[in-house]
N, C-alpha and C positions, 0 to 999 in steps of 0.2 A: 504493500500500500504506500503511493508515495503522497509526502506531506509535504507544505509548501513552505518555502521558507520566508515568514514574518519578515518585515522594513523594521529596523532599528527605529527608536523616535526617541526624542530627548521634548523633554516637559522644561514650563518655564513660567507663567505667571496664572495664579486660579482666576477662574471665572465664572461670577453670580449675578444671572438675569432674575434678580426677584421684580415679581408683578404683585401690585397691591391691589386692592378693589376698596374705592370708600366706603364707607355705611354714610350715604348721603342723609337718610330719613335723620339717624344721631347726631351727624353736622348740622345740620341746619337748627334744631331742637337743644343744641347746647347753648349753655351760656355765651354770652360775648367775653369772657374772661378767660373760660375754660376753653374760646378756637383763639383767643391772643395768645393764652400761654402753648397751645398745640402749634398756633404757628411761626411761633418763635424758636422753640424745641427743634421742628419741622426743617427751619431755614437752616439753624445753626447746623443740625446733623448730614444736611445734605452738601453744605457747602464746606464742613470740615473734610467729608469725602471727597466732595472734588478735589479738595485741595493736598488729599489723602495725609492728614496729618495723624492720622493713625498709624503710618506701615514705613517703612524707609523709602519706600518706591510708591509706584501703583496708580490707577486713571480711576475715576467712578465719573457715571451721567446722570439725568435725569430726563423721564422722557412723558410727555402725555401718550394715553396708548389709547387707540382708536378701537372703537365699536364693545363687544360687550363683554369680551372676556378678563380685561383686567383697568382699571384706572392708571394705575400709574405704576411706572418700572424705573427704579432702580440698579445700573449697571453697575457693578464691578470688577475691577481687575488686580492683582493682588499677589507678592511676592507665594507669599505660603499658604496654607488651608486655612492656618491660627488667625492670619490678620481676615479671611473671608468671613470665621467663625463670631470674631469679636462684631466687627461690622452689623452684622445678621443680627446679632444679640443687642447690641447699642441702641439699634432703630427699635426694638420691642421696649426699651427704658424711655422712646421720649414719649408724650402728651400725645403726640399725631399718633401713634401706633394705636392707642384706642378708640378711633374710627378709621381703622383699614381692617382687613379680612386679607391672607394672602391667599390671591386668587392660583397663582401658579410659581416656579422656581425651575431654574436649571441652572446645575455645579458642570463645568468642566477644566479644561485647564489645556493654555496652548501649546502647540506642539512643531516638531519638524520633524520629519520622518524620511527615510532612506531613498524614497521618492525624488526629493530635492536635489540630496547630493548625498551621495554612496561615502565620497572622500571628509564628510564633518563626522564618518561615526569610526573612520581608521582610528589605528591605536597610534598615539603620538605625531598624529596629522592635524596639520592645519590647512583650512581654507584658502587656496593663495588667490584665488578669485575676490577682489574687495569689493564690489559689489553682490557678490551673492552672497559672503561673511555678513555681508551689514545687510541683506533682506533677510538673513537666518537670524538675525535678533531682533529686526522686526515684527519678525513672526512669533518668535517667543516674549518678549515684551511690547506689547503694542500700543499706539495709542489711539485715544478713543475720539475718530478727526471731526474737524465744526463741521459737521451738517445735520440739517434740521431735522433728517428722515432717519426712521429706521426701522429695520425688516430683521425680526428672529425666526429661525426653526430648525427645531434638530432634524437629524436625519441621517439612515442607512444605510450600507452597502447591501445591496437584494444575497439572499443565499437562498433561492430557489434551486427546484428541480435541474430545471434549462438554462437559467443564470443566475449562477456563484459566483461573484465576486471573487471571494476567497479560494477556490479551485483553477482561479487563470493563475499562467505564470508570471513571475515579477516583471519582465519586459513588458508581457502584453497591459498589466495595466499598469506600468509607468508611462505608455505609450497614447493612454486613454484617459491619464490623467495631463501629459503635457496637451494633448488636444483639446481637454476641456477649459486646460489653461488659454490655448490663444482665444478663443472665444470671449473670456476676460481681458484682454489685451486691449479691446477692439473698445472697451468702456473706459480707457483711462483719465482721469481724470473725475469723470460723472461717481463711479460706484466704488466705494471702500469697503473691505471685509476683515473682519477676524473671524478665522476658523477654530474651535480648539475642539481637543478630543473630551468624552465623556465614558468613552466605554468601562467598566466597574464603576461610572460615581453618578451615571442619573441614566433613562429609560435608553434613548439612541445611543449613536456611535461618535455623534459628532453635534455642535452648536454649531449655527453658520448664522453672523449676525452681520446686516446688509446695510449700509451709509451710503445715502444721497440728497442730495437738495432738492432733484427733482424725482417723486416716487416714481412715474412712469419709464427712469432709468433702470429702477430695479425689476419692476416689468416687464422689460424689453429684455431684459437681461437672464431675468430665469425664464421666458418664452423660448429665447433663442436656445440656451440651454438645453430644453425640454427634446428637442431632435440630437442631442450629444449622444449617442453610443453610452458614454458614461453614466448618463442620466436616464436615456428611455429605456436602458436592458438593468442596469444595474442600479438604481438610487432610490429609495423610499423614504417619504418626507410628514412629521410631524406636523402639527396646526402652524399654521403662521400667526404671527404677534407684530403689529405693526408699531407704530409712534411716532411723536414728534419732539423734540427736545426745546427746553428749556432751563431757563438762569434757575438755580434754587432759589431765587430774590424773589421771583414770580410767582412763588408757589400760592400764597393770598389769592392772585389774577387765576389761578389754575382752578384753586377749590370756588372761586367766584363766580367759575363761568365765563372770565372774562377771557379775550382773544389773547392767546401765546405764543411764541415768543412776542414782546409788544418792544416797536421801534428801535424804544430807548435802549433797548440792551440788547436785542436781539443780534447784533455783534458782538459783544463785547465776550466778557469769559462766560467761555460754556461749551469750550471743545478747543480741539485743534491741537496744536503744540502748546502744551503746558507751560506754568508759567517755568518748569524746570528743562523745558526743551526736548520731551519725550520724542519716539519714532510715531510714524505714521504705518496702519496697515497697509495692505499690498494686495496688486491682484495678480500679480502672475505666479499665484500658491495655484490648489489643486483643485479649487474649485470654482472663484467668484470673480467680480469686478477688479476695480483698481483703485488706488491709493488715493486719497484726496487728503486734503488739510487746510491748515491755516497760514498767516504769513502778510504782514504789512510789505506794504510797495513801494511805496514813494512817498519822500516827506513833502508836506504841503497842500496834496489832496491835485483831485481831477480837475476841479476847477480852476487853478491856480495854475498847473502847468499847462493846461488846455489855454489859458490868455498867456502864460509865453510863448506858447507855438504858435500862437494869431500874431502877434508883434513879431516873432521871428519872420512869419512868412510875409507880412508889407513890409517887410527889410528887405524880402529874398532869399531868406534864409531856409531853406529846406531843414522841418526840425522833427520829423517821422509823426510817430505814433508814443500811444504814454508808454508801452513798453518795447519796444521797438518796432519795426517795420513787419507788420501783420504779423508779430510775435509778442510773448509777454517772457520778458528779463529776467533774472534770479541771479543778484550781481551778489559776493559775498568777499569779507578782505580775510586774510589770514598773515597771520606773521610766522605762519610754519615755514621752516627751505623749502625754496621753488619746486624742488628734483622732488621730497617728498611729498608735499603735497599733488602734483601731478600723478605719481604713483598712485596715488589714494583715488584720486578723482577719473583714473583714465580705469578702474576696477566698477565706479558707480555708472562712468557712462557707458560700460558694457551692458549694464543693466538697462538704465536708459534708452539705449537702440533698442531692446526689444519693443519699445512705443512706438505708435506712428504718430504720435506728438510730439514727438523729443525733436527741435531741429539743430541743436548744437550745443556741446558744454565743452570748455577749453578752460586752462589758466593763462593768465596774463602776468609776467612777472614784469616787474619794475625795469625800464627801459635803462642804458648807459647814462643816460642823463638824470635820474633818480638820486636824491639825498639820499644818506643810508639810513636804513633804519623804513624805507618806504613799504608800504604795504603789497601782497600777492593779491591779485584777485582770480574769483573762480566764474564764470559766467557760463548761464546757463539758460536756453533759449527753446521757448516750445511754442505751440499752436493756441494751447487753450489757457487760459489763467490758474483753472485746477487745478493741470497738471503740475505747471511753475508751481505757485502753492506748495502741491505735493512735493516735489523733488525739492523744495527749500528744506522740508522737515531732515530729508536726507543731507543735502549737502552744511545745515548746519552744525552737526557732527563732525566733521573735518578737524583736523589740527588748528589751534591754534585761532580757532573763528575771533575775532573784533570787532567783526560787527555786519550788518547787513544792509546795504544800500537802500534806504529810503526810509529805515527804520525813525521813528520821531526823532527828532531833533532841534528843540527849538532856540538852540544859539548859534544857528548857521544854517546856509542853504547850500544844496549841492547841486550839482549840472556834471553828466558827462557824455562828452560825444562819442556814443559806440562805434564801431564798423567803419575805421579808416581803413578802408583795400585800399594799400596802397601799391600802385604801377614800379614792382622789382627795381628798372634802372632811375626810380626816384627818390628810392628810400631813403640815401644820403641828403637828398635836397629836405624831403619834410622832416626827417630829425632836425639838420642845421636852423630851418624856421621854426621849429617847435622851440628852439634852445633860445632862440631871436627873442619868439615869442613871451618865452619864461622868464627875462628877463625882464622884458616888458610889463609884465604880472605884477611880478615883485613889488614894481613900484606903483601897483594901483591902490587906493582906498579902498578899503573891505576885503582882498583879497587874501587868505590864508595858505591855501596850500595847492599843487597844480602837478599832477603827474603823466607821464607818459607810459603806459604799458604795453608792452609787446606779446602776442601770441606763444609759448614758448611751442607751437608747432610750425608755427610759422608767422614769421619776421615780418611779414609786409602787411599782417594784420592787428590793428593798433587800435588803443582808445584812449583820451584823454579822460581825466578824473579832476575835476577841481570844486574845492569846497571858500567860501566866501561867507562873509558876515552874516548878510541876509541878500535876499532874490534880488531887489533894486540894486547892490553892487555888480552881479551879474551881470546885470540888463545892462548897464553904464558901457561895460567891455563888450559885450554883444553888438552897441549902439557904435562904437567907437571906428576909425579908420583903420587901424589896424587890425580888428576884426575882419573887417569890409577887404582888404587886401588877402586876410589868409582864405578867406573864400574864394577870392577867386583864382591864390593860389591854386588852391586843392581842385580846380576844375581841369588844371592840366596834368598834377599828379597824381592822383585819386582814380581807382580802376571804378568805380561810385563813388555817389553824393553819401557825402557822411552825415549821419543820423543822429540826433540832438535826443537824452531820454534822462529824463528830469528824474532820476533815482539818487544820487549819490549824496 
């Protein structure tokens, strides 16, 4: 009789989708003392979790949950079983616990399995792929990304008569799992997942909990699914549990009736990259969508750079898009060595190419003309904002991060002009005027600091990075003749019009 040989899997942080049900009749029919003191209890428990000031680590959410099987859910995520246990136990000690009922629960806990990569379970191997190291601890410590949607349900591998799962050989459904992965591929940006395993700690085999802004991505997404091999011969699926997320600040607007998330917060914290700088989930795992998250852009807001590109352009200034030229930016500096941070970055954008949103991630290291001491940059360049977003979570883990191009800043403004192609037998010419230029700088009012960075794949591709008191300093040199001359410099050395993107 032969027996099939089991995928290794290495576990990594627990996971509790408790769903609560209110006793509306008892709310409403309590004192007004007894739902202040329930909903201060309520706020304080929910947003101590967010903040996971319980565990060394860990994400928790809060989510409204749609139609009739449960009010409200509660997610967790959680180094150990002890920190899931106290959690569970703490919400029973506040005032809110005496009108809920829990309507339902599911324990599991994430995983990586042999599937991914044969070479993270060798004995005294490491991963030399740095992008697929850094999706394997995505997947084991995940985090729980800002979108407003969300879709749970456990679920099976079939071990029927005609189709076991269990009875194929390892190739065949590794083969039928990378296939169910590009189907995931194809959502990037839209659909975020954490998968984790459950089998010995709740009914299925597996939790599969689904994040998007727009629900009809997750839709589209387990439809298309439904014709996978993986799914129509082999996958059985528990009730689905749906919701919406919101701030624990809202919980009042939640038990009230009233519309959630509301305006005033409904950005602000309540997902994404934590305030500790957690990962983001992922979709090219075994089953689902793709990574989404969170990730400020550009200091000063849309409106603000949108009236310098209008003055830019009755100057004649060609000054793109807010994130670049029908792409969205992910500009990041590091003070790690050039040599290594590239190593690190050229491991993420092997991952990255699996996207058809990804259009380019390189490093810029500090041009010959650079003070020492000047900053690397990593820039990184996609189709949708999502997926930027997403791959910020990733590429802020990098050595040595300082900071992130557009992040607030309100003692300075920054501008830099991405995407100098510069024409190879010119290269010498637009250094020497950059050097002209920087000179020129030095002696403007307001200006601070002004760099040159070079591709390190290649030299003829350049971007300027300069930071200045506030935006009106800017404009003054924008305004100026010697601006006006390096424009039209760059019309004869320049392979394109260089692109102006108000991040830095």
């Amino acid at each position: 009789m032969e027996r099939r040989r089991p995928p290794q899997t290495e576990e990594g942080w627990y996971v509790l989708h408790d769903f609560r049900s209110i006793d509306w009749d008892a709310w409403r029919d309590a004192p007004e003392r007894h739902r202040s003191r329930a909903l201060a209890e309520g706020v304080d428990y929910l947003s101590a979790a967010e903040d996971a000031v319980d565990a060394e680590d860990g994400e928790s959410a809060t989510f409204a949950v749609l139609g009739h099987k449960a009010d409200l859910l509660v997610l967790h995520l959680r180094p150990t079983l002890s920190d899931i246990d106290a959690l569970e136990r703490g919400f029973e000690q506040t005032a809110l616990a005496e009108y809920t009922e829990r309507a339902d629960s599911y324990l599991s806990v994430t995983e990586v399995s042999g599937y991914m990569s044969e070479e993270f379970f060798e004995d005294d191997a490491e991963v030399e792929d740095t992008g697929m190291r850094r999706y394997i601890e995505t997947r084991l410590e995940p985090s729980i990304p800002d979108s407003e949607f969300v879709s749970f349900y456990p679920m099976d591998k079939r071990r029927g008569d005609e189709d076991n799962w269990y009875d194929l050989p390892f190739d065949e459904r590794a083969d039928h799992l990378s296939s169910h992965g590009e189907i995931g591929k194809e959502y990037a940006g839209r659909v975020t997942q954490i998968i984790s395993g459950s089998i010995g700690l709740d009914d299925f085999e597996w939790g599969v909990t689904l994040f998007a802004d727009d629900p009809t991505d997750v839709k589209d997404l387990l439809y298309e699914m439904r014709f996978d091999p993986s799914t129509s011969r082999f996958a059985e699926f528990g009730r689905f549990l749906s919701g919406r997320r919101f701030p624990p600040e809202q919980l009042e607007a939640f038990l009230a009736g009233e519309s959630i998330p509301q305006d005033e917060t409904e950005h602000g914290h309540h997902g994404g990259e934590s305030a500790r700088g957690g990962h983001h989930g992922d979709s090219s795992g075994h089953h689902h969508g793709e990574s989404g998250g969170d990730g400020g852009r550009h200091h000063g807001g849309d409106d603000e750079d949108e009236s310098v590109r209008s003055e830019l352009e009755e100057m004649g200034v060609y000054a793109g898009q807010p994130h670049g030229e029908d792409v969205h930016a992910v500009v990041l500096y590091s003070a790690a060595d050039p040599a290594e941070l590239h190593e690190e970055v050229d491991g993420l954008r092997t991952n990255f190419d699996h996207y058809d949103t990804h259009v380019k991630t390189a490093v810029y290291e500090p041009s010959e003309l650079a003070d020492e001491g000047s900053e690397t940059a990593v820039v990184s360049l996609w189709e949708t904002e999502r997926a930027a977003n997403t791959a910020a979570g990733f590429l802020a883990d990098l050595p040595d991060i300082v900071r992130q191009a557009g992040d607030n800043n309100e003692d300075s403004w920054g501008t830099m002009g991405m995407f100098y192609a510069v024409k190879p037998e010119h290269r010498g010419d637009f250094v020497d005027t950059f050097e002209d230029a920087g000179a020129l700088l030095a002696d403007m009012e307001g200006h601070r600091k002004t760099d040159l960075l070079v591709n390190r794949e290649d030299e003829n591709d350049m971007f300027i990075a300069s930071r200045w008191d506030a935006r009106e300093d800017a404009m003054q040199f924008f305004r100026s003749d010697a601006f006006a001359d390096a424009v039209e410099f760059g019309r004869d050395v320049l392979e394109e019009r260089p692109r102006h993107v108000f991040l830095a």
